[in-house]
C-alpha positions as CSV (number, residue, x, y, z in Angstrom):
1,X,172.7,-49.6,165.1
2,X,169.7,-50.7,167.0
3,X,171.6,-54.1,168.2
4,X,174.2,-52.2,169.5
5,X,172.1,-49.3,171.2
6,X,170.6,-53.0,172.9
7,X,174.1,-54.2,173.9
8,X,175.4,-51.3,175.1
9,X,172.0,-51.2,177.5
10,X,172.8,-54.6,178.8
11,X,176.0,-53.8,179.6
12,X,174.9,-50.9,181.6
13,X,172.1,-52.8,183.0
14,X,174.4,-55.7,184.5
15,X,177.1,-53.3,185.5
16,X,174.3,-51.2,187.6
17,X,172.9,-54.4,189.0
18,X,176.9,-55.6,190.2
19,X,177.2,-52.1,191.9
20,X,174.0,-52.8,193.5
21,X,175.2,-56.2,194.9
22,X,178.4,-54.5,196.0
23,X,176.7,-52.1,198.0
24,X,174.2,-54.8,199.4
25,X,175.2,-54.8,203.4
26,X,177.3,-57.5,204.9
27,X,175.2,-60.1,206.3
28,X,175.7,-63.3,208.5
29,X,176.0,-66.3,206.5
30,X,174.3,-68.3,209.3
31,X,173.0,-67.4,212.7
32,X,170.7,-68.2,215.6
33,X,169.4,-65.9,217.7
34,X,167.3,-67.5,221.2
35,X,165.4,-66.4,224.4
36,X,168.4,-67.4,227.5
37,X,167.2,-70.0,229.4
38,X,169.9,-68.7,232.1
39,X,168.1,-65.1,232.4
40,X,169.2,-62.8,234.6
41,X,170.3,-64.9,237.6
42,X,173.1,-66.1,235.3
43,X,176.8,-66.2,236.3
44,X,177.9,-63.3,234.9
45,X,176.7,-60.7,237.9
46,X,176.2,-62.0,241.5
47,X,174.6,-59.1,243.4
48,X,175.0,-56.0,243.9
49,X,178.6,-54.1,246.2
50,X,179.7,-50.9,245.6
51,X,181.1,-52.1,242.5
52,X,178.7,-54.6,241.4
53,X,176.0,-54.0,239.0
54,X,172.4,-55.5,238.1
55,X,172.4,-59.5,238.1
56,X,173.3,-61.4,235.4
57,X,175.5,-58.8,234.4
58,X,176.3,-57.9,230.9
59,X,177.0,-61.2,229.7
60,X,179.0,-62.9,227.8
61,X,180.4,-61.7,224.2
62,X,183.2,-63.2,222.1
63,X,184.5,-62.0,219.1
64,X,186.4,-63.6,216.4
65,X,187.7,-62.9,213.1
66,X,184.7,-64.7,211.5
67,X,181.9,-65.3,214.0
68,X,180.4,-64.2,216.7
69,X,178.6,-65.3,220.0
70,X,176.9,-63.4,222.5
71,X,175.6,-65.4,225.8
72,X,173.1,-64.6,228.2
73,X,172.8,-60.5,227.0
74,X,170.0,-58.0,226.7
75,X,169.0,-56.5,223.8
76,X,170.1,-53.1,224.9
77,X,173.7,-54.7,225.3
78,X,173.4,-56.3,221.8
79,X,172.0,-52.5,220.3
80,X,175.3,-51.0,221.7
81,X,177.3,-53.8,220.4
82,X,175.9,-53.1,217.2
83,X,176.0,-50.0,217.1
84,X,179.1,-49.0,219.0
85,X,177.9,-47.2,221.6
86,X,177.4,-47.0,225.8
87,X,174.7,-47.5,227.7
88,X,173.1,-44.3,228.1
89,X,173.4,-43.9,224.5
90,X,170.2,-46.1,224.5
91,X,166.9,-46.0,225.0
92,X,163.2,-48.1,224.7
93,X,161.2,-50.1,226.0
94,X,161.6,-50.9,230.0
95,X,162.3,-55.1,228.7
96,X,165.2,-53.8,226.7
97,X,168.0,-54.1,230.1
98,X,165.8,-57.2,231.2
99,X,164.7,-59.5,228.5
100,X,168.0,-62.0,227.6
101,X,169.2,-64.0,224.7
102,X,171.7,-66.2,222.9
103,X,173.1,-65.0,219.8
104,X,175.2,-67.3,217.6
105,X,176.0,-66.0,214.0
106,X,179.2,-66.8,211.5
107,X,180.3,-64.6,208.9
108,X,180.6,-65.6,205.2
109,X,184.9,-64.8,206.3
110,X,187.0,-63.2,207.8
111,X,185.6,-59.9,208.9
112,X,186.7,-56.7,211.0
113,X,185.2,-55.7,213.6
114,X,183.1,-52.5,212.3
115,X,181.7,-55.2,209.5
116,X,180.7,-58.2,211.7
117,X,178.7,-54.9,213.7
118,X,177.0,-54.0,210.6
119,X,176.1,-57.4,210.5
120,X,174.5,-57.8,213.7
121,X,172.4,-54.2,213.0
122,X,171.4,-56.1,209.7
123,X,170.4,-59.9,212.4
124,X,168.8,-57.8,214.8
125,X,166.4,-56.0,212.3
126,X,165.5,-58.9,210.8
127,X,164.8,-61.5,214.0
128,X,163.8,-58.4,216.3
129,X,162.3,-56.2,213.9
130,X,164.2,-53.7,215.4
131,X,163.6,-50.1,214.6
132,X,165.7,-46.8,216.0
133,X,166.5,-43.5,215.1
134,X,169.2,-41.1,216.0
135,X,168.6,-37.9,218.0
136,X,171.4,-35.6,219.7
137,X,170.9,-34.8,223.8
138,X,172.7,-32.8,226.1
139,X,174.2,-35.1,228.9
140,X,175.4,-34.1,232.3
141,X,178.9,-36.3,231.6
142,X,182.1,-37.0,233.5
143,X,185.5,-36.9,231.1
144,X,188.2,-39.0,232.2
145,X,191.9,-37.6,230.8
146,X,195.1,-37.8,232.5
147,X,196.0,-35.6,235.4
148,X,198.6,-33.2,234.9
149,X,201.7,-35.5,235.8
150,X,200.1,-38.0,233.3
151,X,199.0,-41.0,233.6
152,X,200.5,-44.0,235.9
153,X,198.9,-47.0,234.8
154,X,201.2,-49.8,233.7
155,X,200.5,-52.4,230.6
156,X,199.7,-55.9,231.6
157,X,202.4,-58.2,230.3
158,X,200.3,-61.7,230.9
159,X,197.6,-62.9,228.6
160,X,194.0,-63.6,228.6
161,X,190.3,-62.1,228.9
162,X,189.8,-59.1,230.5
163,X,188.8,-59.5,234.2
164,X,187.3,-57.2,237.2
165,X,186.2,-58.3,240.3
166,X,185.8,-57.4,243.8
167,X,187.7,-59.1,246.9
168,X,186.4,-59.4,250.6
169,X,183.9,-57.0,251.4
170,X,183.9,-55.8,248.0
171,X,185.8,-52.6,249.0
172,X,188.9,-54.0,246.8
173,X,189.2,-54.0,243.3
174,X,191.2,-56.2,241.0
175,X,191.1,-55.5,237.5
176,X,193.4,-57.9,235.1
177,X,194.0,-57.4,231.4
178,X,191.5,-54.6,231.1
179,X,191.2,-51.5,228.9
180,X,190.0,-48.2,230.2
181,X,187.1,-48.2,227.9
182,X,186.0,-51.2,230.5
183,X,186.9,-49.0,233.7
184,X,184.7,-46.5,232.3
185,X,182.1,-48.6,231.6
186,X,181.6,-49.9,235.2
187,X,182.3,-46.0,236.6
188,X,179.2,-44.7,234.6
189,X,176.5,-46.6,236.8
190,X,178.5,-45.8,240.0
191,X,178.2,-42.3,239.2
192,X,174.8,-42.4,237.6
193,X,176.6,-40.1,234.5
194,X,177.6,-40.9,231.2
195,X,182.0,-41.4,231.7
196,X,183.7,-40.2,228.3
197,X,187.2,-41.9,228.1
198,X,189.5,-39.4,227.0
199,X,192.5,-41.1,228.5
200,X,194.2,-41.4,224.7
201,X,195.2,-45.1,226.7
202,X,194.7,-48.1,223.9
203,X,196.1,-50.9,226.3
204,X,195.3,-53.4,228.8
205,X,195.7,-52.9,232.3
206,X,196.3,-54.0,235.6
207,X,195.2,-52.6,238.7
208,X,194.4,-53.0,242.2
209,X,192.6,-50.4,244.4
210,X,191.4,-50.9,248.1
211,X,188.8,-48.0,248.4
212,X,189.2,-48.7,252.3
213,X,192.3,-47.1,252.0
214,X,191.1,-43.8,250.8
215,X,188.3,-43.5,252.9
216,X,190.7,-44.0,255.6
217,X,193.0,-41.2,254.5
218,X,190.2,-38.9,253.9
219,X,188.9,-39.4,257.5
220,X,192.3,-39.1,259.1
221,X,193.2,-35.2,257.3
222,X,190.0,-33.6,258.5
223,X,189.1,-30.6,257.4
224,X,185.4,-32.0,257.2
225,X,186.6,-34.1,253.9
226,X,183.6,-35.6,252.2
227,X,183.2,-39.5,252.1
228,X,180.8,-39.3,249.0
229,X,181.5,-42.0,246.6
230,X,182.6,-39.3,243.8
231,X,184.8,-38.0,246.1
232,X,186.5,-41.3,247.2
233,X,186.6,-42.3,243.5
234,X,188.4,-39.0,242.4
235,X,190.7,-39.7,244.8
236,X,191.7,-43.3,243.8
237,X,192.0,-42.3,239.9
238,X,193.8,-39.3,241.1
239,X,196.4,-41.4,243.6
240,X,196.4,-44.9,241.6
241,X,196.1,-44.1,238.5
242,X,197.2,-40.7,237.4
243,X,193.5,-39.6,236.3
244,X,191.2,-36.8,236.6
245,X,187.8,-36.8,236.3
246,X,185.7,-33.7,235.6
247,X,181.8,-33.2,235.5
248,X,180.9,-31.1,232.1
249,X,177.6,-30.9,229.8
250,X,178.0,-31.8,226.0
251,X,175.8,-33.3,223.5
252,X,176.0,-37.3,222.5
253,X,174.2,-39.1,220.0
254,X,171.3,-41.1,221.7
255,X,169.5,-44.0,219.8
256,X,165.9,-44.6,220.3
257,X,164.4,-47.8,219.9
258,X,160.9,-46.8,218.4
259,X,159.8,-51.0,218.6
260,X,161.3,-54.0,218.7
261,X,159.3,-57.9,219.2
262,X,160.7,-59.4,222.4
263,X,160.5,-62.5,221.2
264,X,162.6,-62.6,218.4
265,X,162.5,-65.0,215.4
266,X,164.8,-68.2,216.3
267,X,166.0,-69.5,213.2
């Protein structure tokens, strides 16, 4: 009786310990993580226009089924990588939109998306020593949805990575292959307010807008029209693109870095 009260403990004691490996989170099975030597005078910004952001950008991040490599970023851009949030969804340390790195990791496999994201939370507490909580904050937001005759953008039909960029005096925009989620993305430091995409649009897009162009038309009606830049960029998502955008409070989930090492551990 006593042998098999013993067996029938060992049994539960492996099966307990398998659940526990099962439920151990996914982790890299090789990575390097490394201060950028490019900083943030890389490539991937240029200067600053009326659609321009902070140099360097927010790098360079490629995803594939089974590894994944992140050039030239901040930390703050690898936290809402991670994480799966925007921007103004973090917060820290001042170094956190400065400070930039190379991240190189591979997965044991093929992995989705949400799991190779859970991995990089796992890399970045564990090279970083990253620690956050959650908190919930009221914003001052902008919601983007489709205006009442719908939406007029039209699905690109050529291939390749997603691509925005300004023309001439950087009063024309050209944006290739690109989801909204990206639009919205380079709207919310224009407009110095989160920019909730609530478009229900999954594709990629192409558009071209010459801001010229409405500030031209808004001059030439009168009426004292305003030539503020949310006015003129109202008017191009209005005219262009079949979009409204509407100022609103709500609360949003914020994370909070509490401390993080700048220089992380290498290898």
């Amino acid at each position: 009786m006593t042998k098999m009260w013993l067996a029938g403990l060992a049994v539960l004691v492996a099966g307990t310990a398998a659940e526990q490996t099962t439920d151990a989170p996914p982790a890299f099975d090789v990575a390097s993580v490394k201060v950028s030597q490019t900083g943030a005078t890389g490539r991937d910004g240029g200067g600053r226009g009326m659609f321009g952001g902070r140099g360097g950008g927010r790098g360079n991040i490629q995803v594939s089924a089974a590894s994944l490599s992140m050039r030239n970023v901040t930390l703050k851009n690898a936290v809402r990588w991670a994480y799966h949030v925007s921007e103004y969804q973090v917060s820290g340390p001042d170094w956190l939109d400065s400070a930039r790195y190379n991240i190189e990791a591979r997965a044991p496999g093929p992995s989705t998306e949400e799991k190779l994201q859970l991995m990089l939370q796992g890399l970045l507490a564990e090279r970083f020593k990253l620690t956050l909580h959650r908190h919930s904050k009221e914003f001052q937001v902008y919601v983007l949805s489709p205006g009442k005759s719908g939406a007029k953008l039209q699905e690109s039909t050529s291939t390749g990575e997603s691509s925005i960029e300004t023309q001439g005096d950087r009063m024309s925009v050209v944006v290739q292959r690109t989801p909204v989620s990206q639009i919205v993305d380079m709207l919310t430091p224009l407009l110095g307010a989160p920019v909730l995409d609530m478009t229900g649009l999954i594709g990629k897009y192409d558009i071209t807008v010459n801001i010229a162009e409405y500030m031209a038309e808004m001059q030439s009606s009168g009426g004292g029209a305003s030539l503020d830049l949310l006015s003129i960029i109202k008017a191009a998502l209005e005219q262009k693109m079949g979009l409204k955008l509407e100022s609103r409070k709500m609360p949003l989930e914020e994370l909070v870095v509490d401390s993080a090492e700048k220089v992380p551990t290498e290898n």
